[in-house]
Every structure is written in structure tokens, then in C-alpha cells.
C-alpha positions as CSV (number, residue, x, y, z in Angstrom):
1,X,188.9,118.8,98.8
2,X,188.4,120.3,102.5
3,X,186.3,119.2,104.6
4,X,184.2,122.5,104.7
5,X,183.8,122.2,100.5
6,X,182.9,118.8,101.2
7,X,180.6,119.5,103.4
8,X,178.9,122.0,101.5
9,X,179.1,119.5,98.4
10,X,176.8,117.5,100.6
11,X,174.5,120.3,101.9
12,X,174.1,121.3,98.1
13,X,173.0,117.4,97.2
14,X,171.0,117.1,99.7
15,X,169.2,120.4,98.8
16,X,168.9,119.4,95.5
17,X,167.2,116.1,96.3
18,X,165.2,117.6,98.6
19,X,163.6,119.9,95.9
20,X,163.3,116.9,93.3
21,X,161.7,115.2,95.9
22,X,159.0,118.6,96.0
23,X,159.1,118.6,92.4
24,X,157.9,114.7,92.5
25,X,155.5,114.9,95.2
26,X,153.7,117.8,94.9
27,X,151.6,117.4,92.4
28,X,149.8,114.4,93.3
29,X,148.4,115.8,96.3
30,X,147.8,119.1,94.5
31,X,146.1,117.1,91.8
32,X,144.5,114.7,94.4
33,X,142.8,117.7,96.3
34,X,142.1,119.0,92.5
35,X,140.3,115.5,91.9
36,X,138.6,115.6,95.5
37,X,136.8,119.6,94.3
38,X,135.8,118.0,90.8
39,X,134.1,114.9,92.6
40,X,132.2,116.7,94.8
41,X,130.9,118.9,91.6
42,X,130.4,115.9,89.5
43,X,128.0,114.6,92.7
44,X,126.7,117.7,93.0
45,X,125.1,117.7,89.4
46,X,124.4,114.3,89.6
47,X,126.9,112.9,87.9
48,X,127.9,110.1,90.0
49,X,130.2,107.8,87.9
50,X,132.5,110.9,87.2
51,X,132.7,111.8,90.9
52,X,133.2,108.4,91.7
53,X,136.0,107.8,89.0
54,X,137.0,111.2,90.6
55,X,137.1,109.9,94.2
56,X,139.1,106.8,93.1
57,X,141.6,108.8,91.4
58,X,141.8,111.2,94.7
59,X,142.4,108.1,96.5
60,X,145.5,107.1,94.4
61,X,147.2,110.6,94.5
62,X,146.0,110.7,98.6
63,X,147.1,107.0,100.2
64,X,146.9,108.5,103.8
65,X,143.3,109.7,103.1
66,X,141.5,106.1,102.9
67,X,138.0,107.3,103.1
68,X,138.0,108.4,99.9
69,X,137.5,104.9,99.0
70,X,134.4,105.1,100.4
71,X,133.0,108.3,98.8
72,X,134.1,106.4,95.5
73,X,132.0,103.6,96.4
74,X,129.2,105.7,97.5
75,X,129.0,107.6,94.4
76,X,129.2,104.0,92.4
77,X,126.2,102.9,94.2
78,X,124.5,106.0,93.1
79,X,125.1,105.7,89.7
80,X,124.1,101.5,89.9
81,X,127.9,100.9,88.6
82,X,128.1,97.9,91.1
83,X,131.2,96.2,90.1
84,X,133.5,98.6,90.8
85,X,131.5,100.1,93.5
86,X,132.0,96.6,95.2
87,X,135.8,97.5,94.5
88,X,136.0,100.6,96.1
89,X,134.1,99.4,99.2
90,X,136.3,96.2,99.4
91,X,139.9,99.1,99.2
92,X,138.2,100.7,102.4
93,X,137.5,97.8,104.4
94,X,141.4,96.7,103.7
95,X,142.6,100.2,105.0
96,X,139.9,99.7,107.6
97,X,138.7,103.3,106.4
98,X,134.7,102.1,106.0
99,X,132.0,104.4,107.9
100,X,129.1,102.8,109.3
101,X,127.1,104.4,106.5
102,X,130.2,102.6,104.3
103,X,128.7,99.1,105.4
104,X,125.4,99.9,104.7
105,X,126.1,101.0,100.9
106,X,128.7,97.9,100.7
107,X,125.7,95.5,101.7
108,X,123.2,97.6,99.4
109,X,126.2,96.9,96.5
110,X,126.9,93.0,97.3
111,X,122.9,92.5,97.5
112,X,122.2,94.2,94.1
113,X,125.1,92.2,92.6
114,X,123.0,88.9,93.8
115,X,125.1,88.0,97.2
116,X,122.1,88.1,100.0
117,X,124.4,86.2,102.0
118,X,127.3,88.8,102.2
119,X,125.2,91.5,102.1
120,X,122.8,90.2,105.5
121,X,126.0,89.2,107.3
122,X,127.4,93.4,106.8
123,X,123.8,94.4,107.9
124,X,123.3,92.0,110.7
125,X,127.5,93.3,112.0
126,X,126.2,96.7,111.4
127,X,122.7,96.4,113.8
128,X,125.2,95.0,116.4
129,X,127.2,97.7,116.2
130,X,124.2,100.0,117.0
131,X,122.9,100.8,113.5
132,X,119.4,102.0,113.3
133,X,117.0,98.6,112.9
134,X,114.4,101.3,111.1
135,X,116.6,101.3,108.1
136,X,118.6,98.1,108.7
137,X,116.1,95.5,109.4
138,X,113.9,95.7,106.4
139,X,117.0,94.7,104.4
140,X,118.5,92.2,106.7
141,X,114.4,90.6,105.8
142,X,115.1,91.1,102.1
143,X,118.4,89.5,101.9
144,X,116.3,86.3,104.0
145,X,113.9,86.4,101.5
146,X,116.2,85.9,98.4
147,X,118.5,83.4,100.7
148,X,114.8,81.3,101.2
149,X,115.0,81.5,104.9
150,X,111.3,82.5,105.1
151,X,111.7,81.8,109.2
152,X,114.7,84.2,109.8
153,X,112.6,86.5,107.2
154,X,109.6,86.2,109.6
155,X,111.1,86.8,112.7
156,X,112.6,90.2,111.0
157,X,109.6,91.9,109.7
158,X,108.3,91.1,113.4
159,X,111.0,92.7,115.3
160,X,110.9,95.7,112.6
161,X,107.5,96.3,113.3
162,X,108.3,97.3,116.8
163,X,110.2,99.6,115.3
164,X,107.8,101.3,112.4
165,X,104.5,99.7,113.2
166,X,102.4,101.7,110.8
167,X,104.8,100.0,107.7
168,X,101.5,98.3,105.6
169,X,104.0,96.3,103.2
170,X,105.7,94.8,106.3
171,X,102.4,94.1,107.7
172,X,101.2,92.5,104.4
173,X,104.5,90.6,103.7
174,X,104.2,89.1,107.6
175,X,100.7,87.9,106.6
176,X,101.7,86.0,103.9
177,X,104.6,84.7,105.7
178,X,102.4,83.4,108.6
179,X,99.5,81.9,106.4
180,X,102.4,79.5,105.3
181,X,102.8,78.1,109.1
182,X,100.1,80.0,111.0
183,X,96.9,80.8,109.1
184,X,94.9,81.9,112.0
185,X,97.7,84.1,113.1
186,X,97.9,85.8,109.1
187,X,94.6,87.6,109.2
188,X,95.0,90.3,111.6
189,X,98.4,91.3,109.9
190,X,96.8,91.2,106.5
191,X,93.5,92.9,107.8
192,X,95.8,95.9,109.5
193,X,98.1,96.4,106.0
194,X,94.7,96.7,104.6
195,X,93.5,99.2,106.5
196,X,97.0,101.0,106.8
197,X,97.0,101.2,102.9
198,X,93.7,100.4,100.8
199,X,95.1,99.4,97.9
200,X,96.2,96.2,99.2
201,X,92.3,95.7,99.7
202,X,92.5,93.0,96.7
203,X,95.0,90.6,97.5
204,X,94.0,90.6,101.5
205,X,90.4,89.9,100.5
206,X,91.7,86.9,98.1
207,X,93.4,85.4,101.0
208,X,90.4,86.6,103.8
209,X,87.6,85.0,102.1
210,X,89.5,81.9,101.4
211,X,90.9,81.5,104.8
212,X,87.4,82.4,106.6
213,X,86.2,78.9,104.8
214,X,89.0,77.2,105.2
215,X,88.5,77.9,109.2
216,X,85.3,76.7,109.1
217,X,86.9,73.0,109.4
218,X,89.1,72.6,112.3
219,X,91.5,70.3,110.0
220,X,94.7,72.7,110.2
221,X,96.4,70.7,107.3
222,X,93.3,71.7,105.6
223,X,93.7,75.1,106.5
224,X,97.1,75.3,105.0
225,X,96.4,73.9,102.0
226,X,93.6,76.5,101.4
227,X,96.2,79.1,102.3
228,X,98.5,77.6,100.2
229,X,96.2,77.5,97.1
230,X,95.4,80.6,97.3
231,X,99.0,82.1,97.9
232,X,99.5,80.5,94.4
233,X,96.3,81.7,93.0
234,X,98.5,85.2,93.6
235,X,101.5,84.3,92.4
236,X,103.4,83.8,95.4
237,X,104.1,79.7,94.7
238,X,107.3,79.7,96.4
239,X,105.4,80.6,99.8
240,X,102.4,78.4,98.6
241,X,105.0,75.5,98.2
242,X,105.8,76.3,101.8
243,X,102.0,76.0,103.0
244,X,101.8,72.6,101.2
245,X,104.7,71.1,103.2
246,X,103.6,71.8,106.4
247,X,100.3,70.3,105.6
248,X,102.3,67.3,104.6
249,X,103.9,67.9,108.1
250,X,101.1,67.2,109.7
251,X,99.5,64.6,107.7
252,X,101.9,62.7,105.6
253,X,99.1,61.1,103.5
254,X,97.8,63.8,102.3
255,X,97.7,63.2,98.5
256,X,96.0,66.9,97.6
257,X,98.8,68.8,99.3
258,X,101.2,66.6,97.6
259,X,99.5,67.4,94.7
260,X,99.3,71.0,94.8
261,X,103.4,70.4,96.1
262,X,104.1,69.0,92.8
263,X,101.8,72.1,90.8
264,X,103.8,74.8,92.9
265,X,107.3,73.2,91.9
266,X,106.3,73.4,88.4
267,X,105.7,76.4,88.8
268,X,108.6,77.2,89.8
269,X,110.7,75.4,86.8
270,X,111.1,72.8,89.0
271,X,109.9,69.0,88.1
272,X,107.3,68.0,90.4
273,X,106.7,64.8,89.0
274,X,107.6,62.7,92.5
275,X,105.0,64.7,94.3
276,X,102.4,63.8,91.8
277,X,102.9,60.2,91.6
278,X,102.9,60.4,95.5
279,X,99.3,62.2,95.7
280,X,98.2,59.4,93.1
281,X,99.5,56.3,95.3
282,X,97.8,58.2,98.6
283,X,94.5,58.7,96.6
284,X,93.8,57.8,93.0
285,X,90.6,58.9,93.5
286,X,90.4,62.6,94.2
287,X,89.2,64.8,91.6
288,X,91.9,67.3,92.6
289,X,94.7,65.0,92.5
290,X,93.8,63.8,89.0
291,X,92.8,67.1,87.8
292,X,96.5,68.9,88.4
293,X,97.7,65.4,87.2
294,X,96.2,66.2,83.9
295,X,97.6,69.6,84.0
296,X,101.0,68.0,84.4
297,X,100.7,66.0,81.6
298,X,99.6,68.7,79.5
299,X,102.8,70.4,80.2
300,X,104.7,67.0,79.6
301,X,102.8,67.4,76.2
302,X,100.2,64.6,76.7
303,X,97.1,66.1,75.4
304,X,95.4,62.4,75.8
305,X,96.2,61.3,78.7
306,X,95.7,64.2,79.9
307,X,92.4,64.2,78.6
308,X,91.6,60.9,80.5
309,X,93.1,62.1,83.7
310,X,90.9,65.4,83.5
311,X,87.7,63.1,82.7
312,X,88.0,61.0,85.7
313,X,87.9,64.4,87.5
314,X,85.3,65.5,85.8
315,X,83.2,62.3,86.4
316,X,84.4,61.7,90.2
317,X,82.9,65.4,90.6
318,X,80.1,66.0,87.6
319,X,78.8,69.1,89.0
320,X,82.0,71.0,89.9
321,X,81.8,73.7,86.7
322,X,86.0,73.9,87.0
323,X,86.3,70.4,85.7
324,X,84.2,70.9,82.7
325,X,86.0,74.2,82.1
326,X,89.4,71.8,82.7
327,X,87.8,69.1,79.8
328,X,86.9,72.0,77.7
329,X,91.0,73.0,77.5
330,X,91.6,69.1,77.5
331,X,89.5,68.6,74.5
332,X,90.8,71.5,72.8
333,X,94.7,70.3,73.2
334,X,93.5,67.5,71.5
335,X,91.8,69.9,68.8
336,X,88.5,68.3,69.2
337,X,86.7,72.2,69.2
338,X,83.5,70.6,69.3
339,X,83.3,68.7,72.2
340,X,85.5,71.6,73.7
341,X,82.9,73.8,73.1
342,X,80.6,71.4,74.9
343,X,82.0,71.2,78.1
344,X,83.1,75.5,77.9
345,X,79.7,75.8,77.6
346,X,78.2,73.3,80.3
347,X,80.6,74.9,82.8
348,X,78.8,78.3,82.8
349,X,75.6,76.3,83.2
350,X,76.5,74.6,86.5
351,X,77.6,78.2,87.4
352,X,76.0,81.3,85.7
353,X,76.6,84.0,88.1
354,X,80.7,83.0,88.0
355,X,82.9,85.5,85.6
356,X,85.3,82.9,85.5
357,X,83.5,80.6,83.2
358,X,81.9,82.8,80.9
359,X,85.9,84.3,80.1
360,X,86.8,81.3,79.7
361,X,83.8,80.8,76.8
362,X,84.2,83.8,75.2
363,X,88.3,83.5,75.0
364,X,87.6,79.9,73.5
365,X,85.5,81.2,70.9
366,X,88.1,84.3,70.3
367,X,90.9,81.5,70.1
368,X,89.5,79.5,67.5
369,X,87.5,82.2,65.9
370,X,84.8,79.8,66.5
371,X,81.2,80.7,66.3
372,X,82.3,84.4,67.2
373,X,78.9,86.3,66.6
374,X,76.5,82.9,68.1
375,X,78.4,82.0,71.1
376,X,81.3,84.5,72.2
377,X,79.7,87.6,71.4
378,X,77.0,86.8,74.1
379,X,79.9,85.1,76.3
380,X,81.5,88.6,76.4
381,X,78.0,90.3,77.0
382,X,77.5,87.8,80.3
383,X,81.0,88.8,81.1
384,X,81.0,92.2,81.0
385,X,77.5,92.1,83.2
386,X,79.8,90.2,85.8
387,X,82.7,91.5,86.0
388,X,82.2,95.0,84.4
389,X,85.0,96.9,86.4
390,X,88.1,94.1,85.2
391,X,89.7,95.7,82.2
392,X,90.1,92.2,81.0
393,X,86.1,91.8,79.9
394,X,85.9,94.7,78.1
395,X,89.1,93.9,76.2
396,X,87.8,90.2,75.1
397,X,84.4,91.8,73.9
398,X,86.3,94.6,72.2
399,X,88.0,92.2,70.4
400,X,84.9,90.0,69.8
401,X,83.2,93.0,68.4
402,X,86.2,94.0,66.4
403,X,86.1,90.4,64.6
404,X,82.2,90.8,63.9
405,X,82.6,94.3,62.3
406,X,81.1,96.2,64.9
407,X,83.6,99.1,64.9
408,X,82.4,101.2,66.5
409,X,81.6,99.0,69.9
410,X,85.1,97.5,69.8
411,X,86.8,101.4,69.9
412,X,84.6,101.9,72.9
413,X,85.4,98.7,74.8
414,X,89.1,98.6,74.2
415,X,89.4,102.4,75.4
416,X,87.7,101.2,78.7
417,X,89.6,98.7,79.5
418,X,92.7,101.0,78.9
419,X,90.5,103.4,81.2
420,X,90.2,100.5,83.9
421,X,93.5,100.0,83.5
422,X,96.2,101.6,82.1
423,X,98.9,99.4,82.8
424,X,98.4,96.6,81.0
425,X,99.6,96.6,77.3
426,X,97.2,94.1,75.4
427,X,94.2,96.4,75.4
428,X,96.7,99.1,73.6
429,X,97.9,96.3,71.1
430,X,94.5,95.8,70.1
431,X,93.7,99.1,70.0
432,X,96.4,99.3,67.3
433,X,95.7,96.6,65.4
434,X,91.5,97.9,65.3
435,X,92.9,101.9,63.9
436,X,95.3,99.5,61.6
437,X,92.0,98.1,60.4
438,X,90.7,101.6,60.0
439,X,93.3,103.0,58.7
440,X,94.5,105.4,61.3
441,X,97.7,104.7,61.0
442,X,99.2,107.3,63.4
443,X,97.1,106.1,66.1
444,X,98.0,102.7,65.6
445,X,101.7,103.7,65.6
446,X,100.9,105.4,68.9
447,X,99.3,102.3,71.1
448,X,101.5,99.6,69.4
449,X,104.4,101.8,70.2
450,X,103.1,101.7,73.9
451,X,102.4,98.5,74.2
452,X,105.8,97.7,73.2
453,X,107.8,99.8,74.9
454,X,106.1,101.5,77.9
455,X,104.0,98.3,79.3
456,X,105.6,95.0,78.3
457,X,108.8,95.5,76.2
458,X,109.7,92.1,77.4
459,X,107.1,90.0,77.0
460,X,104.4,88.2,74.2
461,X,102.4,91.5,73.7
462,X,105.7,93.8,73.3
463,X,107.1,91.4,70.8
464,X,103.4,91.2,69.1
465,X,103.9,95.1,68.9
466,X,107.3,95.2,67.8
467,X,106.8,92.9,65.1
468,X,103.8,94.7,63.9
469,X,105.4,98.1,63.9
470,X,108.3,96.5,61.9
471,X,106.0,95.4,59.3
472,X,103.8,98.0,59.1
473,X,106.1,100.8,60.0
474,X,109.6,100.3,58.9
């Protein structure tokens, strides 16, 4: 062969591979570029897992455009697919392709997929860099909150404040972050969320009022443990659990806050049992300490004892109405209903004016279908005169009414309390177990339906309405 026809015998190889190698390669990015069009539709409609899958798939067929890693991940979050979202934001951050806007939506993913801690580190590296604290800092304060670090969550709302200082759920969540540690310093926050938006009006009057009496003593372990009882009183027991420590703090003898200690750890699924037995060795003589002693022992399923703990209560304070209400449940654990029905009933005579006790009556009664048109019926009248705009009295007598065969009454007190509020589902079970009683069987279908799936599909009164509609409707 000469060397010109070997030559060309190269030339012609290399020609050839040349076009297999087009032949090869040209498609993916041709498809890539296809996938990136189709993504962008897919987000477009709102169709985010297809876009993302879309992205992803762009990303394979297009390894020298990296950031297409992060529009998968992006359109993952949108679509709260999370796991592979996490997956996608992780392949940017290895071809160091991630946006600042990247890090955010990789800490928004992490955080929804239960890792504060990752997810506060890539928001604190982010404000450093120069992200905006307005979006940044109120989930850096988040990701503190679910991590427990109430301090570090403190000190965030505060600096975010300067940033937005008309934010009324910053301001409100501040408050009850310094009634834990600073009662004094709580109010103005709470009273400024209140004004900023109204309907917080509730809660901040719960904690106002309490605190206002609580600052009449200049005892500021005292003051905590007001602020800490009433945190719980709202719900919030991991903050009131907070309060009670730093009463103990600053009085290590103080048997009621290691009392109410113990309550907010059980109420939190936690034991609670050492800070009990602590309040008792401090100061077996508080009605407080033995009252939420005898709760605790109700729990540990010991309706006597706990009886005896709630009676020396009730005799170290004879005229406090709470501890007769506490003997009436005592009694009625034990299921002595008569002498329960005493003490229900002597607690709304130490305090007639108090909602409190007259509910607690007229549920009793309802319970135990005891002496319904004598004593619960009038129980629910008194309520209802007391608390007339609380959805909750008109649903009791509704039901009271209901049971006494006074139909027409109970239609018109459970619609109320829907009417008061429409939230809650138990005034829409009733309701559909009274036009079951009727007959109305397609308005009872209706609010049992609702009550099981639009207002509590989770809980008692959703499975009360489920069960009811697979009995009665199957």
C-alpha cells in the first residue's frame, strides 16, 4: 500500500469515527435540551414532579450544565417530593452548581424531612453570605425551635424584628419566649402582637391577666411559675416546663414548681415522677403539690390513692372550688357517682359566677347520664348564662336537651355552637347523631361526614363519625 492510500485509509477512519461519535453524541443533548423545554411546561402547569423528573433527566444527558440539578430540586420541593429533592440538591452542591436561592430550598427540603440541624447550619452559611435576614431569619428561629434551643430561638425573632417589626406572630412567639425567663419583659411584646393582629386578643389576655397578678408579688420564682402555669394552661408545656426550671433556678426548694415540672413532663410523654416525689419531700403540705400528685396517680391508674392525695388538698384548702371539682373526678374514677356528684356540685357553690364549674357539672351529669333533667339540664342553663359566646356550652346543653327529648331545643343549640364555631367537629357529630334520631338521614350523613373528614379525621370524634357512618351507612 502507498503511503498516499494509507494515508487516505486513515483520513477515511477517522472520518468515520468522527461521524459515529456525532451519531452517539447528539442526541443526548438534543434530547437533554428537549427534556429542559418539557420541564419548564410541566412547571409551568404546575406539574412539578414531571418537571423535576424532567430536570433530572436534562441533567444526565447535559453533565456540563450542573444547575440543572438545582431546578430539579426546586421543582421537588414544590411538589413536597422531599427525598429526592434532597438528592437533587445534594448533586448540585457536589458540582458546586447550588444558587443562593439553591441553599435556601436545600434547607427548606432537609427541615421538612426532620433535620433542623442541617437545615439552620445552610441558613445561618447563607445570611453570612449576604442573604436577606427578612426571609432567612424567621427559619433559622424555626429550625431553633424544633432543635429546643429556645435561647438561640430568642435571640432570632429579636434580631428579625429589626428587620420586619410589624410581624405580630414574631412578636407573639417573643412573648412567650420571654415569659419563660423574663416575665416582665413578655408583656409589651404580647400587648404589641395584640394590637398588630386582634385575633391573638385571647391567648395575650390569658397570659396578661395572669401575669398582672402574678406581678403583684415581687417573688420572681413566683412570677415564673404563674407564667409557666399559664403557658401550660395554653398548651405550650414545653415552654411552661422552661418557666418551671428557672423558678427552680432561683429557689431550689420550691416544691410547687417542681411540681408543676413533673405535670409539664407528663405532658409531654415524659415520666415526671422524680419531680413529684421532689415537690412532696420540699412540702408535703401544699394543696398544689398534692393536688397534681393525685393527678399523677390517676394517670398511673391509682384511682384511691389518688383519691386520698386529692382529699388532703381539698382539706388543706376547703374553700378553693378547684379541689372539690378535683374530688368530684377522684370520686368518680373510683365510680362512687354519688359522692362525685357531691363535691361537682359543692364546687359551683364556693364559686357561682365561674363557667368552669358549672361545665364541669353538667358534663358529669352527661357522662353518667345521671340525673340529666334535675341536675345537668340546669347545669347547662347556668352555663350557657356564663359563658354564652363558647361553642362548647351550647353543645353540652344541646346534648342535655337531646337526651331529655326536647328536640327541638337541642337542633337549636347544636347549630349555634357550629355558628360560634365552625371548626370544631363534635358539635357536627352530634348534630348527626340528633337527625339520626329523627330520621333525617341525609343530614346526618352530611355532619357525620364532616366531622369525620373535614374537622378531625384523626382523632376521637372522626373515628366516632366514621364508625357511625359505617354502621349506619354502608
Amino acid at each position: 500500500m502507498t503511503k498516499l492510500t494509507l494515508l487516505q485509509s486513515l483520513i477515511r477512519n477517522a472520518l468515520i469515527e468522527t461521524i459515529l461519535l456525532v451519531l452517539i453524541l447528539v442526541p443526548r443533548p438534543a434530547a437533554g435540551i428537549l427534556d429542559i423545554r418539557k420541564a419548564r411546561q410541566f412547571d409551568a402547569d404546575g406539574n412539578y414532579i414531571s418537571a423535576a423528573s424532567a430536570y433530572a433527566t436534562a441533567a444526565q444527558r447535559l453533565p456540563w450544565e450542573p444547575s440543572l440539578w438545582e431546578k430539579a430540586g426546586q421543582a421537588y420541593l414544590k411538589g413536597n417530593d422531599y427525598y429526592p429533592a434532597e438528592y437533587a440538591f445534594e448533586d448540585a452542591v457536589q458540582r458546586r452548581a447550588l444558587s443562593p436561592d439553591g441553599y435556601l430550598g436545600y434547607g427548606d427540603t432537609v427541615f421538612a424531612l426532620g433535620d433542623p440541624g442541617l437545615a439552620v447550619d445552610l441558613w445561618n452559611g447563607l445570611l453570612d453570605r449576604g442573604g436577606d435576614p427578612s426571609i432567612l431569619l424567621p427559619r433559622i428561629a424555626h429550625g431553633y425551635r424544633d432543635l429546643a434551643l429556645y435561647s438561640d430561638e430568642m435571640n432570632t425573632w429579636q434580631e428579625y424584628l429589626v428587620y420586619q417589626p410589624g410581624d405580630a406572630a414574631a412578636h407573639y412567639r417573643l412573648g412567650l419566649l420571654l415569659a419563660t425567663t423574663s416575665p416582665a419583659d413578655a408583656l409589651p411584646e404580647l400587648m404589641l402582637a395584640d394590637r398588630l393582629n386582634p385575633s391573638l386578643d385571647p391567648p395575650v389576655e390569658s397570659l396578661r391577666s395572669a401575669l398582672n397578678i402574678a406581678f403583684l408579688s415581687d417573688d420572681r420564682a413566683y412570677q415564673l411559675l404563674v407564667s409557666g402555669r399559664t403557658l401550660g394552661a395554653m398548651g405550650n408545656w414545653q415552654l411552661a416546663a422552661i418557666a418551671f426550671q428557672n423558678a427552680i433556678a432561683i429557689r431550689a426548694d420550691y416544691a410547687d414548681a417542681w411540681a408543676w415540672l413533673g405535670e409539664a413532663k407528663q405532658q409531654q410523654g415524659q415520666d415526671g415522677s422524680v419531680e413529684i416525689e421532689r415537690a412532696i419531700a420540699f412540702n408535703p403540705d401544699s394543696a398544689m403539690v398534692e393536688s397534681l400528685y393525685g393527678i399523677y396517680l390517676q394517670r398511673q391508674k391509682q384511682p384511691k390513692q389518688a383519691l386520698a392525695a386529692i382529699q388532703k388538698a381539698a382539706a388543706l384548702e376547703p374553700g378553693n372550688p378547684g379541689w372539690q371539682m378535683a374530688l368530684g373526678e377522684a370520686y368518680e374514677e373510683t365510680g362512687d357517682l354519688v359522692t362525685a356528684l357531691t363535691y361537682y356540685q359543692k364546687a359551683t357553690t364556693l364559686s357561682p359566677d365561674d363557667a368552669t364549674f358549672w361545665q364541669a357539672l353538667a358534663e358529669f351529669s352527661l357522662r353518667n347520664n345521671l340525673d340529666l333533667a334535675g341536675t345537668g339540664l340546669p347545669a347547662a342553663r347556668k352555663l350557657v348564662e356564663l359563658a354564652s359566646n363558647d361553642w362548647q356550652s351550647d353543645d353540652i346543653a344541646g346534648q342535655i336537651l337531646m337526651e331529655t327529648d326536647d328536640l327541638v331545643g337541642a337542633e337549636v343549640l347544636l347549630k349555634k355552637a357550629i355558628e360560634l364555631d365552625p371548626t370544631q367537629a363534635a358539635p357536627f357529630l352530634h348534630l348527626g347523631l340528633f337527625y339520626l334520631q329523627t330520621g333525617d338521614r341525609m343530614a346526618a350523613f352530611s355532619y357525620l361526614n364532616q366531622a369525620k373528614s373535614g374537622f378531625d379525621p384523626d382523632g376521637s370524634i372522626g373515628w366516632q363519625a366514621n364508625r357511625l357512618l359505617e354502621q349506619y351507612f354502608p
